[in-house]
MMTF fields as JSON, N, C-alpha, C and O atoms, coordinates in Angstrom:
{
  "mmtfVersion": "1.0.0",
  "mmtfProducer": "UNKNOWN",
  "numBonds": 283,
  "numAtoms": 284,
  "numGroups": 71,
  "numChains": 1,
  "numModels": 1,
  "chainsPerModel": [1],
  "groupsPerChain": [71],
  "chainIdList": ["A"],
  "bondAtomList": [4, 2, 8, 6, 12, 10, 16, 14, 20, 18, 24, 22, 28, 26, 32, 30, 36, 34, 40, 38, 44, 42, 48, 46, 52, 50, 56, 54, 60, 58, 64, 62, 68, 66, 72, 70, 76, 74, 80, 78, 84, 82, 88, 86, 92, 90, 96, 94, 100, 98, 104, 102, 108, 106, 112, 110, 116, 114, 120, 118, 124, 122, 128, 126, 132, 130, 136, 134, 140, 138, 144, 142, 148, 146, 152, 150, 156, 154, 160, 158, 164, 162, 168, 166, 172, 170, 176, 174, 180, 178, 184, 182, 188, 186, 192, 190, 196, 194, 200, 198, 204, 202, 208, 206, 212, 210, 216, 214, 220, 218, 224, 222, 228, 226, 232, 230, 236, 234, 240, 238, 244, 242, 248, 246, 252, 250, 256, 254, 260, 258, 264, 262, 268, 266, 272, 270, 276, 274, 280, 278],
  "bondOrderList": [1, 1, 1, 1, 1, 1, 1, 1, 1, 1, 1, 1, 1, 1, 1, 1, 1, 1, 1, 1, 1, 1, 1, 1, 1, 1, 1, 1, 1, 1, 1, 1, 1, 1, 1, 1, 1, 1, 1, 1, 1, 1, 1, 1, 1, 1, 1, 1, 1, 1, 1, 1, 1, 1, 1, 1, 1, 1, 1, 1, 1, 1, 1, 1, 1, 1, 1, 1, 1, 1],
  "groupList": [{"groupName": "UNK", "atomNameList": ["N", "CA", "C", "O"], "elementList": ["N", "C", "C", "O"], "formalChargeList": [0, 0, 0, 0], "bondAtomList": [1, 0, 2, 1, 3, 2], "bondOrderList": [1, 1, 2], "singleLetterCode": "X", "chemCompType": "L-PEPTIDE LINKING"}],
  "groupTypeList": [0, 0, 0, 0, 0, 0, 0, 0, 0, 0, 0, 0, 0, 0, 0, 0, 0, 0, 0, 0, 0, 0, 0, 0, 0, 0, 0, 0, 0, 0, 0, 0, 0, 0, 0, 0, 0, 0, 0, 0, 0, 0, 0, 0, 0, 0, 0, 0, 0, 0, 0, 0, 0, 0, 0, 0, 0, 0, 0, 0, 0, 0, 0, 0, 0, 0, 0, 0, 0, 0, 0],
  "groupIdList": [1, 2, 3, 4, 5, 6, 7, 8, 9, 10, 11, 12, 13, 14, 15, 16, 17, 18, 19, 20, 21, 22, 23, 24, 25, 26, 27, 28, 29, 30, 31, 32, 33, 34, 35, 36, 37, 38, 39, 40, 41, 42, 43, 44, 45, 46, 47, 48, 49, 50, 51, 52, 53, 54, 55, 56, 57, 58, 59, 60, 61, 62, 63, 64, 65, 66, 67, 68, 69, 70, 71],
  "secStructList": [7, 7, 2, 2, 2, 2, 2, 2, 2, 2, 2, 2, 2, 2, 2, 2, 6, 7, 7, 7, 3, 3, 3, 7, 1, 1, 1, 6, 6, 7, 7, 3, 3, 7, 7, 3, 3, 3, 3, 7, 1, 1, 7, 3, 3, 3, 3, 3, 3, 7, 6, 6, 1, 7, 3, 3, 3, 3, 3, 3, 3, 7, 4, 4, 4, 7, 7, 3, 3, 3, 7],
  "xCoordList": [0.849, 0.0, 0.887, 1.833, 0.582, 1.048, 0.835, -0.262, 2.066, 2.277, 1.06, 0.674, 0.758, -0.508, -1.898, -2.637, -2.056, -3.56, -3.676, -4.662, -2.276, -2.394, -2.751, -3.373, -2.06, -2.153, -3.629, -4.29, -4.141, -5.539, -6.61, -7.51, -6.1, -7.016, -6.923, -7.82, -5.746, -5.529, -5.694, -5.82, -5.766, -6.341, -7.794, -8.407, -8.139, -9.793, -10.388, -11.573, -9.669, -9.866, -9.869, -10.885, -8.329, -8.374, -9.335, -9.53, -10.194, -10.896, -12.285, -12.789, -12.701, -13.639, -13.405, -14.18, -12.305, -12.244, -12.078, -11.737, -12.266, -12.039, -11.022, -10.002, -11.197, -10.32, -9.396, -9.972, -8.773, -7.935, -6.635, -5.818, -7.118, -5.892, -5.054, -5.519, -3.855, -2.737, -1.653, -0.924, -1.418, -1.061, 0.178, 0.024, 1.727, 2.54, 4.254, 5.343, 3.081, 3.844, 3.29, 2.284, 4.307, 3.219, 2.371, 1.381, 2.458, 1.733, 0.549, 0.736, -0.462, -1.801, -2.477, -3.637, -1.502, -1.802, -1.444, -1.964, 0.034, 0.529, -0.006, -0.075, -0.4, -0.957, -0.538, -0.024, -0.901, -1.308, -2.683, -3.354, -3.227, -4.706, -4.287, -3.41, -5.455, -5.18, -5.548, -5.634, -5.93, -6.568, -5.769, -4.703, -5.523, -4.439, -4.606, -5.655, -3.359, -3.329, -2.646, -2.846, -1.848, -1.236, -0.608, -0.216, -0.717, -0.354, 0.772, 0.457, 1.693, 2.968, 2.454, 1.485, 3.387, 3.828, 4.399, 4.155, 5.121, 5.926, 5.774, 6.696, 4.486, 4.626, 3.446, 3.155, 2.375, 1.275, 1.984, 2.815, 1.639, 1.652, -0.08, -0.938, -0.2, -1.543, -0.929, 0.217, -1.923, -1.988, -2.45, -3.243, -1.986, -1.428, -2.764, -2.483, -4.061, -4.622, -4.685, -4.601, -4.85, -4.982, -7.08, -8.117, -6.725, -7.75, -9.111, -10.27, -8.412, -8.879, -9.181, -9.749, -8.682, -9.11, -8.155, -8.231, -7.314, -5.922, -4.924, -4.34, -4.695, -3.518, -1.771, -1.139, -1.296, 0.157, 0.744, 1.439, 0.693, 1.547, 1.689, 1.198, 2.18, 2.136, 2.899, 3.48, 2.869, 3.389, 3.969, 2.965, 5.011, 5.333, 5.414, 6.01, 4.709, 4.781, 5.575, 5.06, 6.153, 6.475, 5.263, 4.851, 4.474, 3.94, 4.079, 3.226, 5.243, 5.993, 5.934, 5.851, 6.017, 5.578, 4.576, 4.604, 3.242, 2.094, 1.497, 1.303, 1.272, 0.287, -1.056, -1.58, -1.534, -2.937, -4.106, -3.621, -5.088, -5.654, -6.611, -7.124, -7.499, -9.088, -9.475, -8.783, -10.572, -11.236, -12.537, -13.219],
  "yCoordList": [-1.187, 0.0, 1.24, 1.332, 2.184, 3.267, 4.101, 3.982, 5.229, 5.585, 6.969, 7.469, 7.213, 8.496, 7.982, 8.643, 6.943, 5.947, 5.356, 5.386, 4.765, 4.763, 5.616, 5.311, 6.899, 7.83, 8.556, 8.948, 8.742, 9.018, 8.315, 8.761, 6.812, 6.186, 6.214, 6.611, 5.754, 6.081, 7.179, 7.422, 8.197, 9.63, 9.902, 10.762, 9.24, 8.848, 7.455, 7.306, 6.888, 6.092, 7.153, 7.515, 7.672, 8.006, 9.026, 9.348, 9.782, 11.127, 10.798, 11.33, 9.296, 8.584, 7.767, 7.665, 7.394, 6.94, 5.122, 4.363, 4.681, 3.34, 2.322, 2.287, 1.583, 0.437, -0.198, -1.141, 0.034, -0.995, -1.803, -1.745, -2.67, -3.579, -3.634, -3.711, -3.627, -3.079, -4.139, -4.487, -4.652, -6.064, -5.71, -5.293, -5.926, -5.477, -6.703, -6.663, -7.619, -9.069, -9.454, -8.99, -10.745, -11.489, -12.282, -12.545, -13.007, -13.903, -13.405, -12.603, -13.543, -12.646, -12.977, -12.68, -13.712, -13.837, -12.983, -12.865, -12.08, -11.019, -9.93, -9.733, -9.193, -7.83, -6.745, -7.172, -5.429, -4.898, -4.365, -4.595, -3.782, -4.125, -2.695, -2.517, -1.607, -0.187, 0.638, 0.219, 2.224, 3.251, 4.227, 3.638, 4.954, 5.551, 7.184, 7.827, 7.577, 8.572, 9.882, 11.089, 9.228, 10.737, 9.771, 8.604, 10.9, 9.992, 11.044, 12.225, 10.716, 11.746, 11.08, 10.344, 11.576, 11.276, 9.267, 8.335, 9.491, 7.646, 7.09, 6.384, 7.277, 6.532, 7.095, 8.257, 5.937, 5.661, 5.479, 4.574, 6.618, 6.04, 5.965, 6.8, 4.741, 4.141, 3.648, 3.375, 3.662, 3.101, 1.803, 1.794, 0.792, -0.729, -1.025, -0.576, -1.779, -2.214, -4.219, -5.006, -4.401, -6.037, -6.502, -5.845, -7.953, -8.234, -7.704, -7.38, -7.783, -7.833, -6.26, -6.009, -5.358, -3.685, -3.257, -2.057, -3.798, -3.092, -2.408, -3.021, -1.226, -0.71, -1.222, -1.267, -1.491, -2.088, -0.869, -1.222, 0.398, 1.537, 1.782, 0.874, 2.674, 3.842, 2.532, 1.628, 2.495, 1.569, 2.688, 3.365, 3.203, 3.674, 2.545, 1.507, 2.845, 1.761, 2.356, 3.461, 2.501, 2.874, 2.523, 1.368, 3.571, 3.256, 2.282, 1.447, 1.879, 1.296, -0.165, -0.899, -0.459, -1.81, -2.549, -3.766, -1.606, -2.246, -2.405, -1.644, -3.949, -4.618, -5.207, -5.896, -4.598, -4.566, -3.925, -4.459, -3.29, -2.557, -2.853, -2.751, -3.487, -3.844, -2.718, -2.591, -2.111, -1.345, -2.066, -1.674],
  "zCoordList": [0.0, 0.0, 0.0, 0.783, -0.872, -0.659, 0.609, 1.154, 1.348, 2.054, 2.443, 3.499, 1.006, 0.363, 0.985, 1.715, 0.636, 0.837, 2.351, 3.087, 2.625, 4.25, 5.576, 6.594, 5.128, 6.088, 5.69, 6.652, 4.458, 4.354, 5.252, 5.965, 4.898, 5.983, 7.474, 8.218, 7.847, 9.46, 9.689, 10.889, 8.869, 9.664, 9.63, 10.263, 8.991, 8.931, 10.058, 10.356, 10.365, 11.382, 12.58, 13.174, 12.886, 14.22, 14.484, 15.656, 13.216, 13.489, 14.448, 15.438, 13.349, 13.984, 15.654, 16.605, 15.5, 16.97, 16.5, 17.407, 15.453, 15.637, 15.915, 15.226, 16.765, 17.661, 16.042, 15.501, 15.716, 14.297, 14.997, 15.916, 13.751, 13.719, 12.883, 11.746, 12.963, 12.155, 11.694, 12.622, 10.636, 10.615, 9.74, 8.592, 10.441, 10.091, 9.152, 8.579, 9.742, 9.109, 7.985, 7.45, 7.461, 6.011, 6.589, 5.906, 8.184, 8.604, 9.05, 9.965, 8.801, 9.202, 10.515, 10.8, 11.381, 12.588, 13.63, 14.74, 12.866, 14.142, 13.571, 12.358, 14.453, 14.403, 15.926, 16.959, 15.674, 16.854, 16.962, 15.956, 17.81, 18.231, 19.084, 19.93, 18.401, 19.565, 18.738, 17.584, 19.022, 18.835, 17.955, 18.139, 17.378, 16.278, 17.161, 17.2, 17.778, 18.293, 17.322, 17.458, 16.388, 15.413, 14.191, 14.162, 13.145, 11.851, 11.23, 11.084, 10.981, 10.247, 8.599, 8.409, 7.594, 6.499, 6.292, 5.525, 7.348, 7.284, 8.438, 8.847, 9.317, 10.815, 11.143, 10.86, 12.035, 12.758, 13.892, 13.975, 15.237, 16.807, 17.079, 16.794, 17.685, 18.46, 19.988, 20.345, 20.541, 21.994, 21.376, 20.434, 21.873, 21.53, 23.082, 24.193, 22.847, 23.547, 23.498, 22.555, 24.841, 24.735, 24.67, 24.759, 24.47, 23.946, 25.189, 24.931, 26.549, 27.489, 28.095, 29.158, 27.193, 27.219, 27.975, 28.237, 28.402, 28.806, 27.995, 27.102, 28.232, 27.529, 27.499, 28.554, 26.509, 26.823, 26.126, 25.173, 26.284, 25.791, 24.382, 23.712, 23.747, 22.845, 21.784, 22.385, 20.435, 19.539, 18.381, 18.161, 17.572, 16.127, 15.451, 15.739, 14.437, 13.417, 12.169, 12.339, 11.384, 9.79, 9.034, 9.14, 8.093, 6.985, 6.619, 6.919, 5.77, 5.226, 5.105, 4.121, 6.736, 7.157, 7.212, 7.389, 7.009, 7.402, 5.932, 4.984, 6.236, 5.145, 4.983, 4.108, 6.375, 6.107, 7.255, 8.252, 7.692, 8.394, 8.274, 7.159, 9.608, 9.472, 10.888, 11.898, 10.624, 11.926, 12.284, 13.232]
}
């Protein structure tokens, strides 16, 4: 995915407020799971939540890396 189309969307996620999952491997089992707090040009920071509604702290991701986003 382009870096243009990503940040369009995650900034449209976080405006809304939705919980996404951010899937940064080829294996579509690892992901992170959390709220999108600011979006630059080449990097998503979210608060990284567990399944159980606990917060496990602030995550940067690279654009770059992420290959796929479900909200």
């Amino acid at each position: 995915m382009s870096n243009k189309f990503l940040y369009e969307v995650l900034t449209k996620y976080q405006q809304q407020g939705n919980l996404v999952a951010i899937y940064v491997a080829q294996d579509m089992n690892v992901f992170e799971l959390g709220y999108i707090e600011a979006v630059t040009d080449y990097d998503v920071l979210f608060r990284s939540e567990r399944a159980d509604g606990y917060s496990e702290g602030l995550v940067v991701t690279p654009l770059a890396l992420i290959s796929q986003i479900e909200a």
